[in-house]
VOBA-1610 file (N, C-alpha, C; in pm, whole numbers, padded with zeros to 5 digits, always signed):
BEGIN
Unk+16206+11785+09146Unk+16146+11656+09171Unk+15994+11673+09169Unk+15920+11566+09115Unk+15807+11588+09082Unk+15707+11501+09197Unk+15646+11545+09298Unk+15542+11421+09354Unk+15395+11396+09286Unk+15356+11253+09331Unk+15191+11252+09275Unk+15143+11197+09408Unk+15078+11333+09423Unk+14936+11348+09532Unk+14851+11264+09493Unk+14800+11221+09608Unk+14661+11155+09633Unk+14685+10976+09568Unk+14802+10957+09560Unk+14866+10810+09522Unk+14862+10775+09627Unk+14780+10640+09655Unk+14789+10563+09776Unk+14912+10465+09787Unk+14931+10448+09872Unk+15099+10384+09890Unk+15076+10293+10019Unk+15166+10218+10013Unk+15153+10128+10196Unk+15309+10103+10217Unk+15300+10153+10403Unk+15428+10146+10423Unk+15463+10072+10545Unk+15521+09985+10523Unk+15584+09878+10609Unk+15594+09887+10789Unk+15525+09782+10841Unk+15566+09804+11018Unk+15714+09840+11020Unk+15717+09916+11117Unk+15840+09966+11169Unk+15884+10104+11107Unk+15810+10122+11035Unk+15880+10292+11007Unk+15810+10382+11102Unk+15904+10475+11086Unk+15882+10566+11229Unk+15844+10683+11170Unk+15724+10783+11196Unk+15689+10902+11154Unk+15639+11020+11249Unk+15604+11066+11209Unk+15550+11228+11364Unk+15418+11241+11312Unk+15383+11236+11442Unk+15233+11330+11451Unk+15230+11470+11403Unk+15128+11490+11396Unk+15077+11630+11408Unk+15065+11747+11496Unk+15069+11850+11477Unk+15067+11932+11616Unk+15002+12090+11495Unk+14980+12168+11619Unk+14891+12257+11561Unk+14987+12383+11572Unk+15014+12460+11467Unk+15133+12516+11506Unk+15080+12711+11472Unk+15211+12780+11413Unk+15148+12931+11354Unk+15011+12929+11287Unk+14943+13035+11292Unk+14826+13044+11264Unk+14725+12904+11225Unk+14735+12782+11312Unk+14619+12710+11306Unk+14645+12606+11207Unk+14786+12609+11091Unk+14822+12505+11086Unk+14865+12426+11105Unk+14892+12276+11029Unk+14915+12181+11115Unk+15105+12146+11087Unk+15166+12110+11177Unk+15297+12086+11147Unk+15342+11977+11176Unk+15492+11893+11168Unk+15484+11779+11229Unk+15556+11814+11371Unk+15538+11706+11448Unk+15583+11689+11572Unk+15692+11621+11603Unk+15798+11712+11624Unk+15943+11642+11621Unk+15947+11577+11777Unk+15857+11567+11853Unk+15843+11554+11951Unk+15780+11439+12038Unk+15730+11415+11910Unk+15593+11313+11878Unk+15647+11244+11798Unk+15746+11140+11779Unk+15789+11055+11672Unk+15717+10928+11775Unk+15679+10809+11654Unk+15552+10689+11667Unk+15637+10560+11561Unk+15635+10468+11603Unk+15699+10401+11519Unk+15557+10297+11465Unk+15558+10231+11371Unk+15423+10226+11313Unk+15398+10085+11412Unk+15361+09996+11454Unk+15296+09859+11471Unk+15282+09762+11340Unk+15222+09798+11219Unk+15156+09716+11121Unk+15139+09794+11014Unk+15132+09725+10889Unk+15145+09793+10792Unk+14978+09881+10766Unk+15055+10015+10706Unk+14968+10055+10666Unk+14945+10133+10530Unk+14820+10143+10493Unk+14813+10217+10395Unk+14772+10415+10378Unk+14888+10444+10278Unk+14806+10591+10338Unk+14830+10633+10224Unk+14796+10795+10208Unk+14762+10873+10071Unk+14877+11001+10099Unk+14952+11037+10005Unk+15040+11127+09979Unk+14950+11260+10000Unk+14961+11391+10007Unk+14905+11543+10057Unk+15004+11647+10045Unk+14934+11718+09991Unk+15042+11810+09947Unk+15051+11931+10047Unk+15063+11893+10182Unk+15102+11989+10276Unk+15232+11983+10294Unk+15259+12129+10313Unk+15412+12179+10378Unk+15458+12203+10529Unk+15587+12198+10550Unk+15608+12210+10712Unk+15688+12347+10724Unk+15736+12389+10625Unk+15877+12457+10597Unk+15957+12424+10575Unk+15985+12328+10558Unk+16084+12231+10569Unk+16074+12108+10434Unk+16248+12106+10342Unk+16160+11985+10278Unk+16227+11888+10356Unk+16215+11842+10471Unk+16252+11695+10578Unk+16186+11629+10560Unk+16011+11674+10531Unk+15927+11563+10602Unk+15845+11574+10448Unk+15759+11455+10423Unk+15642+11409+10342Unk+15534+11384+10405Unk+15396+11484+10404Unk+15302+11485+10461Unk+15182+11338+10383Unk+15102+11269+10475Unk+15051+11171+10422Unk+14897+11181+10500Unk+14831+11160+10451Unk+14687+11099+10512Unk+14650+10973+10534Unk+14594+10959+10644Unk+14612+10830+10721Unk+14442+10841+10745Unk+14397+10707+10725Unk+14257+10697+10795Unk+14201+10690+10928Unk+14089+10798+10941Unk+14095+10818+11054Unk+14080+10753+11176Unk+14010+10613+11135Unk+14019+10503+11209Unk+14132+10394+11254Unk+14242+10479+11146Unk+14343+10388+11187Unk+14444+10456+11255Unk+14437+10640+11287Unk+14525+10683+11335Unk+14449+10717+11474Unk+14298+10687+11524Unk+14318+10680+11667Unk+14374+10623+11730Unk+14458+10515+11696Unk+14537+10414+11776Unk+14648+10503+11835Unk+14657+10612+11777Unk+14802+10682+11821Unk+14771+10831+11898Unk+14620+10851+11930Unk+14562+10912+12049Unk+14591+11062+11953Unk+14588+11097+11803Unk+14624+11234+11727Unk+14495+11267+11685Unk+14464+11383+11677Unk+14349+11437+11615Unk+14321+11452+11513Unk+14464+11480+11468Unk+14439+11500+11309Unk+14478+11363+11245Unk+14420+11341+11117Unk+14475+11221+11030Unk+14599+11230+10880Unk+14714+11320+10902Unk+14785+11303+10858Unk+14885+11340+10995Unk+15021+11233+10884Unk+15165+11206+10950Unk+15282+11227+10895Unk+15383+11270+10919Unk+15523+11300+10843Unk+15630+11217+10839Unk+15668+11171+10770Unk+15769+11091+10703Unk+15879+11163+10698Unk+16027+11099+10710Unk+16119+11179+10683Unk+16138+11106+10518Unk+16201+11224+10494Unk+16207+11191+10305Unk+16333+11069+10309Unk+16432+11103+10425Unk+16586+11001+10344Unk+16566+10879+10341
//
């Protein structure tokens, strides 16, 4: 399967995704712990980060729009199904 990075996309209130968390050596992983269900639609950008896992689709989120959800970092994980 082929993805295209850096394609901006917008995804509908109510989908639910994970934060970020800072994991082995200083990268970032998602937070199964930390699931956020969205408020309002938003727009974000595809990233070609990995978790280990192919579960999740890493995205970049602006950073003004992901203080609302109190995360440091500005990408979020999607489950792929």
């Amino acid at each position: 399967m082929t993805f295209k990075y850096d394609q901006i996309e917008t995804i509908p209130a109510g989908t639910e995704f994970l934060l970020s968390k800072i994991g082995h050596r200083g990268f970032y992983y998602p937070d199964e712990n930390n699931i956020v269900t969205l408020p309002d639609e938003l727009t974000i950008k595809r990233v070609s980060w990995t978790c280990g896992s192919n579960k999740y689709s890493s995205y970049q989120v602006e950073a003004s729009k992901i203080e609302m959800f109190n995360s440091p970092v500005n990408v979020i994980w999607i489950n792929k199904e």
